[in-house]
PAMAR-90614 format. One record per atom (N, C-alpha, C): y, z, x; residue number from 1; residue in one letter. Coordinates in Angstrom, 3 decimals, padded with zeros to 6 digits. Layout:
BEGIN
ATOM          Y          Z          X   num   residuo
ATOM          Y          Z          X   NUM         a
...
This chain:
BEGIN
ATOM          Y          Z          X   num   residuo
ATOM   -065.734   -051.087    015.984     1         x
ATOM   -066.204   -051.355    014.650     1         x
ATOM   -067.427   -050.488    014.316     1         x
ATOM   -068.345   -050.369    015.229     2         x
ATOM   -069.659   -049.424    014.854     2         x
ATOM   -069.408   -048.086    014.906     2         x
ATOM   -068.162   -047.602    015.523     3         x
ATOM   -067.004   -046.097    015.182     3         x
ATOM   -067.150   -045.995    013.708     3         x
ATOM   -066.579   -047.077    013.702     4         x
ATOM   -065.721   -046.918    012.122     4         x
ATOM   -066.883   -046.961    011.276     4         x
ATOM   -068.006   -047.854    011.261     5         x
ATOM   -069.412   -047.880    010.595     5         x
ATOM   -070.078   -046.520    010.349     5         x
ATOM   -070.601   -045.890    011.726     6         x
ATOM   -070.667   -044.622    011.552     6         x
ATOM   -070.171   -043.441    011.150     6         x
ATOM   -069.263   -043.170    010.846     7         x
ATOM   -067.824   -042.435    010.278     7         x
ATOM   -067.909   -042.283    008.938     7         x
ATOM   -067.704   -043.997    008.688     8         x
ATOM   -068.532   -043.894    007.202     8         x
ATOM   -069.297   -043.574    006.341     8         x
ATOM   -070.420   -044.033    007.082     9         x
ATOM   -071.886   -043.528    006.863     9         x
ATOM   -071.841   -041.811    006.906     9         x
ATOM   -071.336   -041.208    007.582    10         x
ATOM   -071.417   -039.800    007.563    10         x
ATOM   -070.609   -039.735    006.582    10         x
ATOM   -069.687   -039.927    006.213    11         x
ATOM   -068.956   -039.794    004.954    11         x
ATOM   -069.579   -039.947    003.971    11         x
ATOM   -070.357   -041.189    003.510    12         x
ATOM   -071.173   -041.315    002.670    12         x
ATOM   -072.255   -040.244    002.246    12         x
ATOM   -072.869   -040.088    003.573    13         x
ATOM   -073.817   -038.670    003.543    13         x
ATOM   -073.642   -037.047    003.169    13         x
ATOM   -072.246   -037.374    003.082    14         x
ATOM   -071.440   -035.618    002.890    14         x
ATOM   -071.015   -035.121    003.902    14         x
ATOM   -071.185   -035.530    005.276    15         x
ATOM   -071.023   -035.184    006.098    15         x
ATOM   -069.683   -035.034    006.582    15         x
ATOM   -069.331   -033.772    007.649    16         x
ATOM   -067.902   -033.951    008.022    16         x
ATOM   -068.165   -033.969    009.494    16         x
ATOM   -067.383   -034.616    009.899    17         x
ATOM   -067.858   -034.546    011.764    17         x
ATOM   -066.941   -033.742    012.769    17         x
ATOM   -067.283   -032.892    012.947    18         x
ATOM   -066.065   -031.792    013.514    18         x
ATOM   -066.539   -031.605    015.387    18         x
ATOM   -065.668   -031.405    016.089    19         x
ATOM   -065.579   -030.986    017.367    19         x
ATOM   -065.070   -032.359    018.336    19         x
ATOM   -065.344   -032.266    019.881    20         x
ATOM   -064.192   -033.270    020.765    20         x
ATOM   -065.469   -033.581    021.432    20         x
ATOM   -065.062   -034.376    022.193    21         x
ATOM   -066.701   -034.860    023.349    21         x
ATOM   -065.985   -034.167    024.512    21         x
ATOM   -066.429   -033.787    025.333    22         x
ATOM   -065.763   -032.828    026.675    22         x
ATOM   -065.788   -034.067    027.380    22         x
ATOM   -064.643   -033.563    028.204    23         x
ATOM   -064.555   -034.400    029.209    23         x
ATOM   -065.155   -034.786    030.471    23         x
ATOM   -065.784   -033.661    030.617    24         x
ATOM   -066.824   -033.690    031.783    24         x
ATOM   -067.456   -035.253    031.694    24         x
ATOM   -067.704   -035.638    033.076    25         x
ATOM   -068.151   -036.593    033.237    25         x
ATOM   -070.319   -036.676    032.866    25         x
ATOM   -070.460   -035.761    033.304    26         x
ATOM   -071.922   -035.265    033.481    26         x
ATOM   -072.367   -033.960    031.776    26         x
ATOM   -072.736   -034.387    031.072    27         x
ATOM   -073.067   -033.116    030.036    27         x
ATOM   -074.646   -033.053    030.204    27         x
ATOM   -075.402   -031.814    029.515    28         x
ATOM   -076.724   -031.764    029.234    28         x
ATOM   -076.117   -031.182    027.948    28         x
ATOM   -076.701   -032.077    026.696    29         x
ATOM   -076.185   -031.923    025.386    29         x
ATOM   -077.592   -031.445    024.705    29         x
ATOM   -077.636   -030.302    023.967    30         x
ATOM   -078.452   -029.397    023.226    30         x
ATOM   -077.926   -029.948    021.632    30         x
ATOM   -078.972   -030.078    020.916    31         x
ATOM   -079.194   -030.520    019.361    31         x
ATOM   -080.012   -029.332    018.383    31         x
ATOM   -078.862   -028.763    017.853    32         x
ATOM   -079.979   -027.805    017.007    32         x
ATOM   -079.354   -027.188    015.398    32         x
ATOM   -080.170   -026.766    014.678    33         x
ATOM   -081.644   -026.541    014.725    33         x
ATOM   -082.016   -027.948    014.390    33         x
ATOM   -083.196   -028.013    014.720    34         x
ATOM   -083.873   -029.229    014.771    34         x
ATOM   -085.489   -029.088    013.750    34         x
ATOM   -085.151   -029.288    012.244    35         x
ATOM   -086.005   -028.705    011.362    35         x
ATOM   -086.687   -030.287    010.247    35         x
ATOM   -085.970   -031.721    010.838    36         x
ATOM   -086.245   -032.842    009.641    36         x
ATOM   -085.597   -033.681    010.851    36         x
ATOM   -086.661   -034.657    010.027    37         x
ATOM   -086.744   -036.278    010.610    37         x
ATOM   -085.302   -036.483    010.623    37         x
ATOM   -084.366   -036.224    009.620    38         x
ATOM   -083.203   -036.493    009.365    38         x
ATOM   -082.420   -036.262    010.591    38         x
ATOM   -082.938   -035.018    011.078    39         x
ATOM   -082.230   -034.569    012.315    39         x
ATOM   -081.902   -036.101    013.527    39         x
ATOM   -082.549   -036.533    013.636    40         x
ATOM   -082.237   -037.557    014.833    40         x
ATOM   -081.707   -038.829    014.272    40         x
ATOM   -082.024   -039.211    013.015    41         x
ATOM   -081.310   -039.993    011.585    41         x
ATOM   -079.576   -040.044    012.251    41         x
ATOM   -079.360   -038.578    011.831    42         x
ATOM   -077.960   -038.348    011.260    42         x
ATOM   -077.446   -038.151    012.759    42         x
ATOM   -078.227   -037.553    014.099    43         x
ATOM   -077.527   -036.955    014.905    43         x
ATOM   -077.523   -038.579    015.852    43         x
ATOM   -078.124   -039.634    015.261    44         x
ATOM   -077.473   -040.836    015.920    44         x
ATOM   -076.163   -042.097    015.501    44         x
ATOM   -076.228   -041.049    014.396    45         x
ATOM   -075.202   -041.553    013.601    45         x
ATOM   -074.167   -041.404    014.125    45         x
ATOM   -073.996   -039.862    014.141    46         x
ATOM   -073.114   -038.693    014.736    46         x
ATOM   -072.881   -039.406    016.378    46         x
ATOM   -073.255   -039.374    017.215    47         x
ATOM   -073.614   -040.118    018.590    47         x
ATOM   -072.217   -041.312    018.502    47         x
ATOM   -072.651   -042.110    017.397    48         x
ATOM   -071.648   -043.750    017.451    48         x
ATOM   -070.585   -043.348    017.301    48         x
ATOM   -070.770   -042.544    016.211    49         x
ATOM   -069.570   -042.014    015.438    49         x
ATOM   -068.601   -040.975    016.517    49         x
ATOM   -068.843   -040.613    017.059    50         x
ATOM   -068.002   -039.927    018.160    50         x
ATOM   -067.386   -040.625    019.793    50         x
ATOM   -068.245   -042.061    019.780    51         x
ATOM   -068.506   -042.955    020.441    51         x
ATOM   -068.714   -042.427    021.973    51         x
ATOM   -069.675   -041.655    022.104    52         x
ATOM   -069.749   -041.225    023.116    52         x
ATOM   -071.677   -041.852    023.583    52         x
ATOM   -071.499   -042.092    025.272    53         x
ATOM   -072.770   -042.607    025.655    53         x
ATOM   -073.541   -041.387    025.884    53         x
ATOM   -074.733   -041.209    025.481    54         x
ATOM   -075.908   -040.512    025.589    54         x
ATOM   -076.940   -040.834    025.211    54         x
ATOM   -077.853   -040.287    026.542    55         x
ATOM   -079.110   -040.763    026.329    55         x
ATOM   -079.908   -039.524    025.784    55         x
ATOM   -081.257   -040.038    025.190    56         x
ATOM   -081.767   -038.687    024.316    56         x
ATOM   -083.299   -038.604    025.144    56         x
ATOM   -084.113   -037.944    024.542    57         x
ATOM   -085.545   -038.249    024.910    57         x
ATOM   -086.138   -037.767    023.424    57         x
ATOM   -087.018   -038.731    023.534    58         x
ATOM   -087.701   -038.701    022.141    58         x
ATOM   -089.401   -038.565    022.009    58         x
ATOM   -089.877   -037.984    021.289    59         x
ATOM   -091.188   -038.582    021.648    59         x
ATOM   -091.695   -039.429    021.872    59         x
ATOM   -092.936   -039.945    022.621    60         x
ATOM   -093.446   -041.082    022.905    60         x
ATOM   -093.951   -042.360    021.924    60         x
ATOM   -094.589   -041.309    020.891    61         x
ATOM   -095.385   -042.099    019.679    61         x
ATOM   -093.812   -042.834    018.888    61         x
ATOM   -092.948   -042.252    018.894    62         x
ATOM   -091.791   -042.904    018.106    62         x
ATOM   -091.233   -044.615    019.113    62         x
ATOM   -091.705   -044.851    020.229    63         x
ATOM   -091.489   -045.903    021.038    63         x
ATOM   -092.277   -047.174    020.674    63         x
ATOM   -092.538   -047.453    019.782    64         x
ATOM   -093.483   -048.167    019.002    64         x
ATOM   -092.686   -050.002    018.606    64         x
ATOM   -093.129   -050.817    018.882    65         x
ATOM   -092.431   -052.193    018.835    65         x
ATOM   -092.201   -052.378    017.600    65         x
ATOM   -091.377   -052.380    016.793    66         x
ATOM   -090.229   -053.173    017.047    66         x
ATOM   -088.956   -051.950    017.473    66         x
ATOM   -089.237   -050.470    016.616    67         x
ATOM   -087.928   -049.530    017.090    67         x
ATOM   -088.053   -049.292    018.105    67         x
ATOM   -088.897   -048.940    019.251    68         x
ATOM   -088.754   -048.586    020.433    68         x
ATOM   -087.145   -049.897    020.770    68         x
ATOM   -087.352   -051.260    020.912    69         x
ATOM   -085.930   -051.591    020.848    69         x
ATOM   -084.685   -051.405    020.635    69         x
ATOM   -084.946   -050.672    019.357    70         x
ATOM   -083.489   -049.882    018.681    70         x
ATOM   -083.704   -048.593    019.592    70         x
ATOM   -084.595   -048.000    019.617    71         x
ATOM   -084.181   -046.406    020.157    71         x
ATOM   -083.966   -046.880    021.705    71         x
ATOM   -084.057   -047.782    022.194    72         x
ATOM   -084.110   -047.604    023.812    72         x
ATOM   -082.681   -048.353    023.919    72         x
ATOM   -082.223   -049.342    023.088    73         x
ATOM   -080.714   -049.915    023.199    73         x
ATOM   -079.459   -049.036    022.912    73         x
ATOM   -080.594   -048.029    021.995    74         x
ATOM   -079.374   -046.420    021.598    74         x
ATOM   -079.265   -045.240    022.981    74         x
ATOM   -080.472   -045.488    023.803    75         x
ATOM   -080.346   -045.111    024.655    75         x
ATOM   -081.323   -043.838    024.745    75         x
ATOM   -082.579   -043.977    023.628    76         x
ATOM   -083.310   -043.359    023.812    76         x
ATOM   -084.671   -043.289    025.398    76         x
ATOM   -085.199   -042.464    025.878    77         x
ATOM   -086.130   -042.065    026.844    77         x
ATOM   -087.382   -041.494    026.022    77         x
ATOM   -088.469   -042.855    026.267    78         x
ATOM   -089.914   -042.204    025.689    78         x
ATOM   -090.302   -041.018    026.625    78         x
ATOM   -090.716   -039.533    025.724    79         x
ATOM   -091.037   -038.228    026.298    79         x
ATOM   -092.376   -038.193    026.223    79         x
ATOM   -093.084   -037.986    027.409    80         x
ATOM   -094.480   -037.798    026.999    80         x
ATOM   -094.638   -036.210    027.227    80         x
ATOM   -095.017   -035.699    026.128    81         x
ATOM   -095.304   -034.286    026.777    81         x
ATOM   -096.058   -033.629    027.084    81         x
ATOM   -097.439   -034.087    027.588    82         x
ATOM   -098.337   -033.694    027.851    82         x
ATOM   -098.025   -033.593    029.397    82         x
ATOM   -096.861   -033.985    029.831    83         x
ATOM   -096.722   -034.032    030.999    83         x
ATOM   -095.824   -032.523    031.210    83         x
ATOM   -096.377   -031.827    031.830    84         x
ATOM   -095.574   -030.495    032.105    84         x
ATOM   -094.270   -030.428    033.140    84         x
ATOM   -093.127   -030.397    033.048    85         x
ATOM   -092.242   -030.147    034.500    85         x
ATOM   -091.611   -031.755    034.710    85         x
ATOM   -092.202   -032.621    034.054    86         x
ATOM   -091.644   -034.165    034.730    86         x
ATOM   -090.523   -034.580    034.378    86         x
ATOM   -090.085   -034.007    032.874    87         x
ATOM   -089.111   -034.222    032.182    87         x
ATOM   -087.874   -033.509    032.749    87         x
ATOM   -088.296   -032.447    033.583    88         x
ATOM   -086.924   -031.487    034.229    88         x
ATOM   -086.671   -032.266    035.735    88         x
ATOM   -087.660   -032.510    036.415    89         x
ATOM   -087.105   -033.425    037.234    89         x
ATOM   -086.808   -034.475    037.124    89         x
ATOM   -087.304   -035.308    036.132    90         x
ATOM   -086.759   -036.329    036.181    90         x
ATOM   -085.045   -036.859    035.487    90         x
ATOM   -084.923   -035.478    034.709    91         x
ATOM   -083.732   -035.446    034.352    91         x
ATOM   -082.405   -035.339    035.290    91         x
ATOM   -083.186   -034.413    036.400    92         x
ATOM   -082.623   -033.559    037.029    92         x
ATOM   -081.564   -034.566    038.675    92         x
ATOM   -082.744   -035.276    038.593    93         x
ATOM   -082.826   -036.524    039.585    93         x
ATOM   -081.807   -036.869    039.153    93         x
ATOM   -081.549   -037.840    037.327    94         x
ATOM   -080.764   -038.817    037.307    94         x
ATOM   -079.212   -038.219    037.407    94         x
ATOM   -079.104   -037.184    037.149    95         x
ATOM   -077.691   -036.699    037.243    95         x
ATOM   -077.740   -036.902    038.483    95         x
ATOM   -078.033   -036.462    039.916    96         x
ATOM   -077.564   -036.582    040.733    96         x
ATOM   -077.448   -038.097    041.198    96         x
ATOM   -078.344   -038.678    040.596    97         x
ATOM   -077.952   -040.557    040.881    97         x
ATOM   -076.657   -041.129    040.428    97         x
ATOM   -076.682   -040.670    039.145    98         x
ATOM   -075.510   -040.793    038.288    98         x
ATOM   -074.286   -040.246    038.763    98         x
ATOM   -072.845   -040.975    038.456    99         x
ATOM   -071.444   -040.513    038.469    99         x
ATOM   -070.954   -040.468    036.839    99         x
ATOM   -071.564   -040.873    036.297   100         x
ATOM   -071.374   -040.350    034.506   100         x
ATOM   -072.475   -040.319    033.845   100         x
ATOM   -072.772   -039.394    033.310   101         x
ATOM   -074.576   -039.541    032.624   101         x
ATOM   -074.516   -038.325    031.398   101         x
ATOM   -074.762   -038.490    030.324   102         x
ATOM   -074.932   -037.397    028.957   102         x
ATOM   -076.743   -037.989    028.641   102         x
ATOM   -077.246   -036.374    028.650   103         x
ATOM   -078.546   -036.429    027.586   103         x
ATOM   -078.390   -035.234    026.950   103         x
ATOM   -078.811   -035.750    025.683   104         x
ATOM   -079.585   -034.858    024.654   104         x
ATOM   -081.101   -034.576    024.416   104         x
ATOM   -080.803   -033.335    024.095   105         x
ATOM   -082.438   -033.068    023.442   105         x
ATOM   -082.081   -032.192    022.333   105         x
ATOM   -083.050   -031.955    021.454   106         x
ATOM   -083.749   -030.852    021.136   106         x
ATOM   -084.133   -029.459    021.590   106         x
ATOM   -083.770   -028.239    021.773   107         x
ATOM   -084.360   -027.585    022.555   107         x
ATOM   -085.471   -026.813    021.890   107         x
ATOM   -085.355   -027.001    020.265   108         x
ATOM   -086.973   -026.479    020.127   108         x
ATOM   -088.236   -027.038    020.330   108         x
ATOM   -087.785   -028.569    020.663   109         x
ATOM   -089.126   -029.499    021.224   109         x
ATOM   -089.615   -029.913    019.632   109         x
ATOM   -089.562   -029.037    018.744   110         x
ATOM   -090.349   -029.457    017.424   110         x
ATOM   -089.618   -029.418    016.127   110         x
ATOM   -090.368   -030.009    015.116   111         x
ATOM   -089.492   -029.609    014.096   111         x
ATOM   -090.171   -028.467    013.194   111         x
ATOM   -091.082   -028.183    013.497   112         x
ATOM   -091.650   -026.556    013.517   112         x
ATOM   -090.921   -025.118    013.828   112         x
ATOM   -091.274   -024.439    012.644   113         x
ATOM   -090.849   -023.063    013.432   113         x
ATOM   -091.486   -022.617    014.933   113         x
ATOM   -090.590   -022.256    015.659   114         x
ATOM   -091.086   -021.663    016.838   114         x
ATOM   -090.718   -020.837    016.975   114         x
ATOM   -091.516   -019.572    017.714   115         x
ATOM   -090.630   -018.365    018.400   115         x
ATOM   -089.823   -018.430    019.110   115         x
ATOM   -089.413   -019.226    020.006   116         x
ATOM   -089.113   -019.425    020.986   116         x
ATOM   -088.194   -021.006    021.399   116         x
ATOM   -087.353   -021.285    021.878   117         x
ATOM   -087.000   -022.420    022.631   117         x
ATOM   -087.471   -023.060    023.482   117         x
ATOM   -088.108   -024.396    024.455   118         x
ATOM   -088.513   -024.555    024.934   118         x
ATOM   -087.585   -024.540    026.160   118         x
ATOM   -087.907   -024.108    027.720   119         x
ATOM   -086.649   -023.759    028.663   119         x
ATOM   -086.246   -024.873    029.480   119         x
ATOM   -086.606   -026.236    028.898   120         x
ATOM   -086.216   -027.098    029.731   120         x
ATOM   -084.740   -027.733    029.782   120         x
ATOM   -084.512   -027.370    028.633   121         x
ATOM   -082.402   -027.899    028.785   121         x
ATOM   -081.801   -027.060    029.582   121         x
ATOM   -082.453   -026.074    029.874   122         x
ATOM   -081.558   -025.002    030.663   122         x
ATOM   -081.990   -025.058    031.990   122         x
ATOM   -083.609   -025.300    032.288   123         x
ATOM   -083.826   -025.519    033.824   123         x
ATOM   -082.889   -026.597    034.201   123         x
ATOM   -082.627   -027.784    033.592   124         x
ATOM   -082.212   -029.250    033.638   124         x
ATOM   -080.373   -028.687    033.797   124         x
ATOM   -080.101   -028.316    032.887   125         x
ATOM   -078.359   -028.019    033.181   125         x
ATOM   -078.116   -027.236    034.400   125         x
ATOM   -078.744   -025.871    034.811   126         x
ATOM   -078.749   -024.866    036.029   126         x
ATOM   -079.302   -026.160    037.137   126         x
ATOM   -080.179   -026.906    037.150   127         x
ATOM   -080.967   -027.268    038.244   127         x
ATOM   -079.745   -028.676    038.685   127         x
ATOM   -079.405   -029.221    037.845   128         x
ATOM   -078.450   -030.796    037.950   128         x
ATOM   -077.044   -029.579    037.965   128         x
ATOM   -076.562   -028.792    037.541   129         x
ATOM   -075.093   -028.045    038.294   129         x
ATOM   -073.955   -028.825    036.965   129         x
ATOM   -074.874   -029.156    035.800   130         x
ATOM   -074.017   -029.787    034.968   130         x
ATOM   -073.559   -028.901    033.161   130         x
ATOM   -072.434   -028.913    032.627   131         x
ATOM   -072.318   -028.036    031.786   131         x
ATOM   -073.127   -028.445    030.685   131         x
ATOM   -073.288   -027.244    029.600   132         x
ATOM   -074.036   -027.612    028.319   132         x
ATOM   -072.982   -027.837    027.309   132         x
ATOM   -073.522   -028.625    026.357   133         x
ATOM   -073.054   -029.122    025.289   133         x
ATOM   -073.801   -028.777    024.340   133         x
ATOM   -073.087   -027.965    023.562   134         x
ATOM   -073.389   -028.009    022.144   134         x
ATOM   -073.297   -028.273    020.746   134         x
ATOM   -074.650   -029.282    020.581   135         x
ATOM   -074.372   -030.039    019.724   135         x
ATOM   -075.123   -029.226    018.640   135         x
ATOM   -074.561   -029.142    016.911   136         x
ATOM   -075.167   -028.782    015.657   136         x
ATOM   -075.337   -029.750    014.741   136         x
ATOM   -076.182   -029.226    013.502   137         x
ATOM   -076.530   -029.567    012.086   137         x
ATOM   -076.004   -028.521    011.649   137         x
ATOM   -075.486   -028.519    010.903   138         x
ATOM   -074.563   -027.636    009.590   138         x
ATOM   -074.977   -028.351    008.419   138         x
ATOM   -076.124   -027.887    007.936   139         x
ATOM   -076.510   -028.619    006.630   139         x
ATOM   -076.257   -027.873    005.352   139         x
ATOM   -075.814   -026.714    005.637   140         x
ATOM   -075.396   -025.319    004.592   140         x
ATOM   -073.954   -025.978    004.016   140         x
ATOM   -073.110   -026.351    005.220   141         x
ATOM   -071.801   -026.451    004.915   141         x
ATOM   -071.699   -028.583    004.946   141         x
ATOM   -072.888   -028.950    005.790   142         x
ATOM   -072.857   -030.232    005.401   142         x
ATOM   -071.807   -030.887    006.448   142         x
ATOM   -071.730   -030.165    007.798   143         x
ATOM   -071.030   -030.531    009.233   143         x
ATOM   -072.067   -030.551    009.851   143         x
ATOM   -071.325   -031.765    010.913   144         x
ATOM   -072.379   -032.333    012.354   144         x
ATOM   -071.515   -032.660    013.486   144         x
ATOM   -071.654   -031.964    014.321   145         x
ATOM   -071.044   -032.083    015.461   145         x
ATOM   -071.326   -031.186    017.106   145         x
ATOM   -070.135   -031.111    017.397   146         x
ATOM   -070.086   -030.741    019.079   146         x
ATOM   -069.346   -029.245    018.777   146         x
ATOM   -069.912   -028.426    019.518   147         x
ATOM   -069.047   -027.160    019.618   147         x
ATOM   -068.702   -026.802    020.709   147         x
ATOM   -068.759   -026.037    021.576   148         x
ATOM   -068.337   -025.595    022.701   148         x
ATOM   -069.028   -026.445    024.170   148         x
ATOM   -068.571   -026.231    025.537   149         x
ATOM   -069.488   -026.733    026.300   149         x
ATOM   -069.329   -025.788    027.107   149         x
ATOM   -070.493   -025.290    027.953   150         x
ATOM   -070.703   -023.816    027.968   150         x
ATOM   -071.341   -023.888    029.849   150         x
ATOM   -070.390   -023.416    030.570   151         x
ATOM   -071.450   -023.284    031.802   151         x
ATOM   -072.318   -022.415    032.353   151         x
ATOM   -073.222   -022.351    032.035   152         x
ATOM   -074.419   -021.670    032.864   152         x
ATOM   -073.949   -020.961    034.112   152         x
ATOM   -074.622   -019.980    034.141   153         x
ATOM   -074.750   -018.941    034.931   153         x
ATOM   -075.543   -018.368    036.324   153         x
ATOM   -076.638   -019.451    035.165   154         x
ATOM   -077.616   -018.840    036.096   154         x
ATOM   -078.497   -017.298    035.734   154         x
ATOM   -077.877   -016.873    035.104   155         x
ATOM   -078.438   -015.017    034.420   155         x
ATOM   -078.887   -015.943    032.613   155         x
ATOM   -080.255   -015.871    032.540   156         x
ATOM   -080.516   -016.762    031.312   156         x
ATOM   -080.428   -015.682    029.770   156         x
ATOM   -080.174   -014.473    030.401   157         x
ATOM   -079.791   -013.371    028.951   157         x
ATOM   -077.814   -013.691    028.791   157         x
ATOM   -077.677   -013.592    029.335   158         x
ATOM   -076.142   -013.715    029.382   158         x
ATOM   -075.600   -015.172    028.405   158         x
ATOM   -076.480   -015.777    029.460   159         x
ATOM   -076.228   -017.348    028.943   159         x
ATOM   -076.404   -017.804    027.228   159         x
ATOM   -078.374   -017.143    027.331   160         x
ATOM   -078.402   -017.227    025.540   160         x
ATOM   -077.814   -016.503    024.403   160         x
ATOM   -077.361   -015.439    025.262   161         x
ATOM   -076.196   -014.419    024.224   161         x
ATOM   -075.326   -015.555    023.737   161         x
ATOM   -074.910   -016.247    024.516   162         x
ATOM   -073.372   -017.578    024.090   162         x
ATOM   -074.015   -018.084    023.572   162         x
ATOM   -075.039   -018.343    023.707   163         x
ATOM   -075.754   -019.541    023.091   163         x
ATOM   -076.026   -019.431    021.319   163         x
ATOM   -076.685   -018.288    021.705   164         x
ATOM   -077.194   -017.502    020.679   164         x
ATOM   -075.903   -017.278    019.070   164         x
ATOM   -075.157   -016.856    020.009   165         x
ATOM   -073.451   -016.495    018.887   165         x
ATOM   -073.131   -017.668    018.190   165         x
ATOM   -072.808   -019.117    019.457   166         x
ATOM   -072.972   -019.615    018.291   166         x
ATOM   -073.479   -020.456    017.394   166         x
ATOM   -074.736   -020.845    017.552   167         x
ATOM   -075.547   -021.137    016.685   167         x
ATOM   -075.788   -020.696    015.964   167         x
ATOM   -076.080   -019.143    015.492   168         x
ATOM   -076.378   -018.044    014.661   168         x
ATOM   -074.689   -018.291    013.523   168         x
ATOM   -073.877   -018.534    014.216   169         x
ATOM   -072.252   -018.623    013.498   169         x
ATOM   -071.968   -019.848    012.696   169         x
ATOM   -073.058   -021.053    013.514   170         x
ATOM   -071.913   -022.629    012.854   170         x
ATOM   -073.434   -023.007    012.166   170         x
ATOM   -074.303   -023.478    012.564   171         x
ATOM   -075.023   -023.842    012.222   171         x
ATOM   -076.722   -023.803    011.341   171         x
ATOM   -077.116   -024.729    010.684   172         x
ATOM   -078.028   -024.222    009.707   172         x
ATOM   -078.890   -025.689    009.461   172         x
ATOM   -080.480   -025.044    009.311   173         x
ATOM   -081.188   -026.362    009.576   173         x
ATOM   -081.545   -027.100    007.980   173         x
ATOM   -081.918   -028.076    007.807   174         x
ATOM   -082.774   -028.612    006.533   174         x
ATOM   -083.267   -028.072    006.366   174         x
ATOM   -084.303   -027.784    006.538   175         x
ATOM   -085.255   -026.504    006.401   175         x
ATOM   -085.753   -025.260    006.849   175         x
ATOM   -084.694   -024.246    005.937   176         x
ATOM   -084.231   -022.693    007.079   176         x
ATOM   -085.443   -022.435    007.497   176         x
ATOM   -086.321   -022.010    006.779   177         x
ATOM   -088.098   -021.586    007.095   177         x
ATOM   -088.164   -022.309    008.301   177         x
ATOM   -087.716   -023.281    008.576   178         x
ATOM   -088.041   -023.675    010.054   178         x
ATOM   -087.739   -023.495    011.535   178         x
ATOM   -086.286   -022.374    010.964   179         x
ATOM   -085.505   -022.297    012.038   179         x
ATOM   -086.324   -020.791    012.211   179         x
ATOM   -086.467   -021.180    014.205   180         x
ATOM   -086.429   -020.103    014.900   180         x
ATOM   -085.578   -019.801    016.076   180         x
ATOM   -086.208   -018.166    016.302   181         x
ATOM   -084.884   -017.503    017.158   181         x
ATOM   -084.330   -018.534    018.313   181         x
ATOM   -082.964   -018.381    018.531   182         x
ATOM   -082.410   -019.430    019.581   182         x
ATOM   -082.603   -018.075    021.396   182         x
ATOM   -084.060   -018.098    021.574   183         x
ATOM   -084.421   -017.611    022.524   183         x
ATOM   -085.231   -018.248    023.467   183         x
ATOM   -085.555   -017.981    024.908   184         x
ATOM   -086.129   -018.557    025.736   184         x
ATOM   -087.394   -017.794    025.785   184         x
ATOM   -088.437   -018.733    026.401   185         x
ATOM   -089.477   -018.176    026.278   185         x
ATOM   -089.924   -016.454    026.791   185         x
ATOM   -090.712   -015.790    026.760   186         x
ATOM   -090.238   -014.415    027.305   186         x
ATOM   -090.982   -014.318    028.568   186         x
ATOM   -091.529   -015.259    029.197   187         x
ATOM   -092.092   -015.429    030.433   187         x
ATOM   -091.039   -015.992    031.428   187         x
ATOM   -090.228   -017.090    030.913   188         x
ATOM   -088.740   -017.099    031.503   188         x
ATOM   -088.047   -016.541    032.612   188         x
């Protein structure tokens, strides 16, 4: 019933919901561009609506009583980020605890323009041995969904070339001015 709720609701919104959930048991699911509040709005919508389990990480300040309830029953993880590196191991850990486990993030970390991507979905997918998922906002064309799931390499130019194609191809943020290059940091 909360399928069918969500479905709706994206319908309502304009939205069309396009792509499959992979079958992989284990995903590290990427969310982008990531430019409006709306973004985590719609991409939990999107989530029911595909009825697939994933957990996200969110910022900390958003864990706040009474939604911290809702975001932690959706299966959100308060992110603190002042903490450098904790978030890759600790991600990194639960896959290997886990026999089925999906998280999402963000990989620009902000809803700011950035130069850059932040490199932790990719330490986290290479380091746990698990494929990426890619998830979009298509707000140009007014689609939200899953596109390819992509395995890592290990060679991180190779990798963001795929990466890079297609995001640059399907997807488009709320606010273009916000979108930056789908690159890793250049210290990387």
């Amino acid at each position: 019933m909360l399928q069918s709720i969500a479905r709706f609701l994206l319908k309502l919104g304009g939205w069309t919901l396009v792509g499959e959930v992979p079958a992989a048991p284990k995903v590290m699911y990427i969310a982008a561009p990531h430019t409006s509040n709306w973004d985590g709005i719609w991409g939990l919508i999107a989530k029911v609506a595909f009825d697939v389990d994933v957990r996200f990480f969110g910022k900390e300040s958003l864990f706040w009583f009474p939604l911290s309830v809702l975001l932690r029953g959706m299966g959100g993880i308060p992110l603190d980020r002042s903490r450098a590196g904790g978030t890759v191991a600790q991600a990194i850990e639960a896959f290997a605890a886990e026999d089925k486990l999906n998280i999402a993030m963000a990989p620009e970390g902000t809803r700011s323009f950035r130069e850059h991507w932040k490199s932790g979905f990719y330490r986290i997918a290479v380091g746990a041995g698990v494929p990426l998922g890619l998830a979009f906002f298509d707000y140009d064309n007014r689609r939200i969904g899953l596109g390819p799931t992509i395995h890592l390499t290990g060679r991180p130019d190779e990798d963001m070339q795929a990466i890079r194609d297609f995001y640059v191809n399907n997807a488009s943020g709320r606010h273009p001015e916000k979108v930056g290059p789908v690159a890793l940091p250049p210290e990387f």
